[in-house]
C-alpha positions in Angstrom: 6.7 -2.3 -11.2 8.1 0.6 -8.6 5.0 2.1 -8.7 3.2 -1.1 -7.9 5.6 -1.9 -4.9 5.7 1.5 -3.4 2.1 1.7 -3.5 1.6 -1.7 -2.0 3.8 -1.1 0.6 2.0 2.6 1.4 -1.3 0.9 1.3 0.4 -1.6 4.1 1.8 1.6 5.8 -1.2 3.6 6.3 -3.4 0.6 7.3 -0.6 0.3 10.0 -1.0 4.0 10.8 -4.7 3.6 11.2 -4.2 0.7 14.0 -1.4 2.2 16.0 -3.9 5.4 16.3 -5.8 3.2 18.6 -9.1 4.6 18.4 -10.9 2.0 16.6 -10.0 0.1 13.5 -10.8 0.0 9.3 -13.8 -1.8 8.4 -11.0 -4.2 6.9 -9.3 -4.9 9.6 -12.3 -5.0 11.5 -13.0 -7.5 8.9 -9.1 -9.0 9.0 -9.4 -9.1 12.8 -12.7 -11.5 12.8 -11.2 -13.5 10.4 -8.4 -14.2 12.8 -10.3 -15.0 15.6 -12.4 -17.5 13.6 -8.8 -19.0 12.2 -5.6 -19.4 13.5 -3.9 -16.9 11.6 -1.9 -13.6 11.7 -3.5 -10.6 11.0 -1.4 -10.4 7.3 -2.5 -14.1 6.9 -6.2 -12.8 7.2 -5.5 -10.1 4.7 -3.8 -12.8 2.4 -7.0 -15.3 2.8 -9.6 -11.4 2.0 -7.6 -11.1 -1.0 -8.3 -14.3 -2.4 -11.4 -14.9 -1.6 -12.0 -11.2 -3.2 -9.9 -12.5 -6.2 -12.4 -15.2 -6.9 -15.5 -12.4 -6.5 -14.2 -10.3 -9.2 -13.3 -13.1 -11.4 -17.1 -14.1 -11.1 -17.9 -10.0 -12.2 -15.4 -10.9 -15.0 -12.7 -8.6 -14.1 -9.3 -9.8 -15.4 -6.6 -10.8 -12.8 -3.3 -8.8 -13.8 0.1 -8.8 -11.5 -1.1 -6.1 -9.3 -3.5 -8.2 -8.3 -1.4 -11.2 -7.4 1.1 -9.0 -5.6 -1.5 -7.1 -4.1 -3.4 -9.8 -2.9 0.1 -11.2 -1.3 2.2 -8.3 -0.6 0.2 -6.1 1.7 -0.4 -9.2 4.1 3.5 -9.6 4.2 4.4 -6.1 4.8 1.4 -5.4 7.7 3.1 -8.5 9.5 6.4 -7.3 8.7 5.9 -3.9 9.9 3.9 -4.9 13.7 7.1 -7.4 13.7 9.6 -4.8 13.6 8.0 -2.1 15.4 8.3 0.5 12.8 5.0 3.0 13.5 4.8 4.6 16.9 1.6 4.2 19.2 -0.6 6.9 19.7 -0.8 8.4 23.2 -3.7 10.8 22.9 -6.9 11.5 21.2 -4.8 14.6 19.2 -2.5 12.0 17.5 -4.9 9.3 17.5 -7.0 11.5 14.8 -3.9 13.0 13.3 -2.5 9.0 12.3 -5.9 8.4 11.4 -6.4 11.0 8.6 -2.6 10.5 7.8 -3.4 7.4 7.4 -6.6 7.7 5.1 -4.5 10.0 3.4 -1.8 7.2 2.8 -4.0 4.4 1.7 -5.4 6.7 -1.0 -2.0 8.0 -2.6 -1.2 4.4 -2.2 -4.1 3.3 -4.8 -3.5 5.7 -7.1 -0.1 4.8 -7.1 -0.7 1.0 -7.1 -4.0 1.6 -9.2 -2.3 3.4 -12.1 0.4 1.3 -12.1 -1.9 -0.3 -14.9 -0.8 -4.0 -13.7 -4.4 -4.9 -12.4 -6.4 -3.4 -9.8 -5.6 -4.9 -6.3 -8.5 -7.4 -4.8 -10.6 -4.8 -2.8 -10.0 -2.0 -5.4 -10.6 -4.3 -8.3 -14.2 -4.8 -6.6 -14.6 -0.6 -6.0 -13.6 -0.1 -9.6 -16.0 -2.9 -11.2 -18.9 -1.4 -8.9 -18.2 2.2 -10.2 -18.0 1.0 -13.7 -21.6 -1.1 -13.2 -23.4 1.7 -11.4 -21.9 4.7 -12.6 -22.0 5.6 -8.7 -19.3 7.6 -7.6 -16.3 6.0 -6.2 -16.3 7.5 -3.2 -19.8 6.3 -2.3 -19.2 2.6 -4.0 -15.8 2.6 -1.6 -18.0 4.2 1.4 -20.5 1.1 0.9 -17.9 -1.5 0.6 -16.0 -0.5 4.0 -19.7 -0.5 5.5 -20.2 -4.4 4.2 -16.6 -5.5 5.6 -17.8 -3.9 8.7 -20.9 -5.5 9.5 -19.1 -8.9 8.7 -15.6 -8.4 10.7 -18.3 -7.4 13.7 -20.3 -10.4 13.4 -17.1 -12.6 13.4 -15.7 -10.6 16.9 -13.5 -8.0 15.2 -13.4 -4.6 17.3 -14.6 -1.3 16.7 -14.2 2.4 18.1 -15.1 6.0 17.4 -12.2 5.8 14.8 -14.2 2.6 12.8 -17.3 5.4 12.2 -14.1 8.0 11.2 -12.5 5.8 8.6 -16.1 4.4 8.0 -17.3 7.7 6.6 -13.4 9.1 5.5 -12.3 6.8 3.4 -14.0 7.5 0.4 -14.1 10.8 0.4 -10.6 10.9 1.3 -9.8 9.3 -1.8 -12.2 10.4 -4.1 -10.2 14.0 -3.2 -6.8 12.6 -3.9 -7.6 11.0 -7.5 -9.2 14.4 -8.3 -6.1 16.3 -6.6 -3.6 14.2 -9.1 -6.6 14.1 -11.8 -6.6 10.1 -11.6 -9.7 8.2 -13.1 -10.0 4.8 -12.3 -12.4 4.1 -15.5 -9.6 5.2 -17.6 -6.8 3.0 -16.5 -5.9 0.5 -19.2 -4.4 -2.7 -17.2 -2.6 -4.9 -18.2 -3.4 -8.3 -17.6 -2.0 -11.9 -16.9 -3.3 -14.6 -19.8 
């Protein structure tokens, strides 16, 4: 459960690095940020309401729902909101740091699902959908993650979310980035055994 809450709250972390770089948004939050224009809720809210509504698309793939999920699907919301409320990353002043938080922040979204990931309590909403692609295609993950980013992009555009040169950065990062961190600690996600709730 340490690893689950530590990774959660590092997957919260980095996407709260990748906003403060201000150079342009996750596809996610891109997403998260339409969401909260169409609705009146808070950006954590949005990534709440995601998560469930990802929830029920893996339950129709049949993937099991374990505690990671639940507290995935809860947590990260929570800890975003808690985080922009107290103030706790620094803004970027210049392109330099800008890029710098936004590869330290790629970088800390992917320790964070390997951590949360391996935890073996369930795969979190969004990673619960890479890892059930990955298994059905036998793609690799970093392509099936590159492709879900894309998706969440095109929809949190269509809904008024913003993009910038750092969107196409963490647009074409992000799986890479943590396709090279699971093979750095030698993680494979079709080899984690969850366990699930029911």
């Amino acid at each position: 459960m340490p690893r689950m809450l530590l990774g959660l709250f590092l997957y919260a972390l980095g996407i709260g690095i990748t906003i403060k770089a201000h150079l342009g948004v996750s596809p996610w939050t891109v997403f998260h940020q339409g969401m909260s224009n169409v609705f009146p809720i808070s950006l954590g809210q949005a990534v709440i309401l995601t998560g469930l509504i990802i929830v029920v698309l893996n339950y129709l793939f049949k993937e099991k729902i374990g505690l990671g999920t639940l507290l995935n699907m809860s947590l990260i919301g929570v800890f975003i909101d808690w985080l922009f409320k107290l103030n706790l990353i620094p803004n970027s002043t210049t392109m330099v740091t800008g890029i710098l938080m936004l590869v330290s922040g790629m970088f800390t979204i992917a320790i964070a699902s390997w951590l949360y990931i391996g935890a073996g309590l369930g795969a979190g909403p969004r990673d619960g959908l890479m890892v059930i692609l990955t298994k059905k295609t036998n793609k690799p993950v970093g392509l099936i993650r590159a492709l879900i980013e894309f998706a969440a992009l095109m929809l949190g555009i269509l809904m008024g979310g913003k993009v910038g040169i750092g969107t196409a950065i963490l647009v074409f990062g992000i799986g890479p980035i943590i396709q090279l961190t699971f093979k750095l600690v030698r993680f494979d996600v079709k080899k984690v055994e969850h366990r699930y709730l029911g």
